[in-house]
C-alpha positions in Angstrom: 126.0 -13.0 39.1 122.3 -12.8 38.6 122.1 -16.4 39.6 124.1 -16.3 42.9 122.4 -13.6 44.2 119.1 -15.6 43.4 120.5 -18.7 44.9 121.8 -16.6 47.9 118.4 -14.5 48.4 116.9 -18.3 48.2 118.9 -19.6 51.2 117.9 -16.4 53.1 114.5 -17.0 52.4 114.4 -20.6 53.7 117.2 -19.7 56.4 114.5 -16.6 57.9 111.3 -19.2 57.2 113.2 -22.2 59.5 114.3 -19.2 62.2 111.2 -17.8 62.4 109.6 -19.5 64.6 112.1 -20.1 67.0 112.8 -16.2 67.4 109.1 -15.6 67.8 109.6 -14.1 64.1 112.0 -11.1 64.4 114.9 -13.1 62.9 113.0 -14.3 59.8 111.9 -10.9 59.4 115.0 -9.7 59.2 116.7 -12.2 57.1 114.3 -11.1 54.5 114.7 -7.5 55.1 118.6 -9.0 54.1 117.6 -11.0 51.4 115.3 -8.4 49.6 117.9 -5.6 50.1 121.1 -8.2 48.7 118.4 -8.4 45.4 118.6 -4.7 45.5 114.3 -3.9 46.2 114.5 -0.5 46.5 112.2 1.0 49.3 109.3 3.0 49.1 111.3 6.5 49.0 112.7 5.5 46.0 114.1 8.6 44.2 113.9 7.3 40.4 110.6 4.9 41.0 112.8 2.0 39.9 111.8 -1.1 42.1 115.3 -2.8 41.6 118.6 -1.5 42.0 119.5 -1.6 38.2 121.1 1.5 37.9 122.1 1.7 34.5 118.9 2.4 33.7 118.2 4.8 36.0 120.6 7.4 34.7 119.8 10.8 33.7 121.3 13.1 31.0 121.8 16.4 31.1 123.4 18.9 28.3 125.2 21.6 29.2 127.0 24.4 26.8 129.4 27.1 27.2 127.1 30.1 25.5 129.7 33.4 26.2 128.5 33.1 29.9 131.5 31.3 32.6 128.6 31.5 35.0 128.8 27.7 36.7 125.8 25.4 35.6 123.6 23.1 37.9 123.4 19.5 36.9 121.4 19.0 39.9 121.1 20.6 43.3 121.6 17.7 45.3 123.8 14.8 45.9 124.2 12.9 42.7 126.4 9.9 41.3 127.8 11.0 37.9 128.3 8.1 35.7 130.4 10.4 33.2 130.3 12.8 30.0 130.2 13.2 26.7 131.9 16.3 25.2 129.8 17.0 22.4 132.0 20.2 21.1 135.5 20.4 21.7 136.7 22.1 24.3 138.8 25.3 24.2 142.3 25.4 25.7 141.3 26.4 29.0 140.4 23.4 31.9 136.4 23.1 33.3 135.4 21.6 36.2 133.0 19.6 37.8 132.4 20.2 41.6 130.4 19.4 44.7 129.9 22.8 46.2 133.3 24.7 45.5 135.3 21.2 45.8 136.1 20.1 42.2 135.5 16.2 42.0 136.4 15.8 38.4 138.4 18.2 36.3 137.9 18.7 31.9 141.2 19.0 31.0 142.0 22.0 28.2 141.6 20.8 24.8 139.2 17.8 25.9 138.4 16.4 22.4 135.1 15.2 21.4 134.0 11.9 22.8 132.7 9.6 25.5 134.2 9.7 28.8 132.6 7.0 30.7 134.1 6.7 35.0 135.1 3.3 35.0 133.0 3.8 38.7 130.4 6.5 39.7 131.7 9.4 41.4 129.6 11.2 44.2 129.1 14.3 44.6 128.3 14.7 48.0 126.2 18.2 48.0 125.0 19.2 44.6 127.3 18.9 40.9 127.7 22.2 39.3 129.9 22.7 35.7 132.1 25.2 36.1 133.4 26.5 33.1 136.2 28.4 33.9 137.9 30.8 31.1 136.0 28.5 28.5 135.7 30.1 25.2 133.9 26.8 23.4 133.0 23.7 24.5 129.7 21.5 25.5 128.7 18.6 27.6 126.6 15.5 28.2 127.0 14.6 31.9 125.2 11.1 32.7 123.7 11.1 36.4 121.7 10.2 39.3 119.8 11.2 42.1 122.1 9.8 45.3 119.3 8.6 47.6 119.5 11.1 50.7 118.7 8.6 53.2 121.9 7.2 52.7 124.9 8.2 54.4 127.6 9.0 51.5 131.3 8.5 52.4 133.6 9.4 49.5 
């Protein structure tokens, strides 16, 4: 994959060079533009100060612990893509939940054992992620994540 994309970002390259001049350089410019966004260069308001696009890693980890409180936890107060969790402690036999603002986007089922529950995609939660633990009595999280970048447009 690495290899076409550097074989295509080449042909861009050469494509915007030739097309330059006979555009008076605006296409050239924006074949590059193309060819450096296909690579994945991030732009200048990156969020995780990665200059590439390799997300994996760019991921985050936050743990997260019922503690006798069902109050909801943040993960992160804005829109995130969560990669998936880890339940570190059992959970009890009451379902969690982990929403976008009061929408749940992926529910713990009751019982959840202990393990690694990777998405096999990221899902995005579009306003914040919160845990909400619902009638939890035990039970504790690793939730993998990432800042989405808010100068994107997210449709779910």
């Amino acid at each position: 994959m690495r290899n076409l994309t550097w074989l295509l970002l080449g042909t861009l390259i050469a494509l915007g060079l030739g097309a330059n001049a006979a555009s008076g350089g605006k296409l050239g410019e924006q074949l590059v533009t193309l060819a450096r966004a296909i690579a994945g260069e991030r732009g200048i308001g990156s969020l995780t100060g990665a200059d590439y696009l390799s997300v994996s890693g760019e991921y985050r980890m936050k743990s997260i612990a019922y503690n006798g409180d069902l109050a909801a936890r943040t993960i992160l107060s804005g829109p995130c893509l969560i990669a998936g969790i880890e339940v570190t402690t059992a959970m009890s036999a009451h379902a969690s939940n982990l929403k976008s603002s009061s929408t749940t986007v992926y529910p713990i089922p009751a019982s959840r054992a202990a393990g690694l529950y990777p998405f096999p995609a990221p899902l995005l939660f579009d306003a914040n992620c919160v845990w909400d633990p619902g009638s939890l009595n035990a039970g504790a999280i690793n939730v993998w994540y990432r800042p989405a970048d808010s100068g994107v447009t997210w449709t779910p």
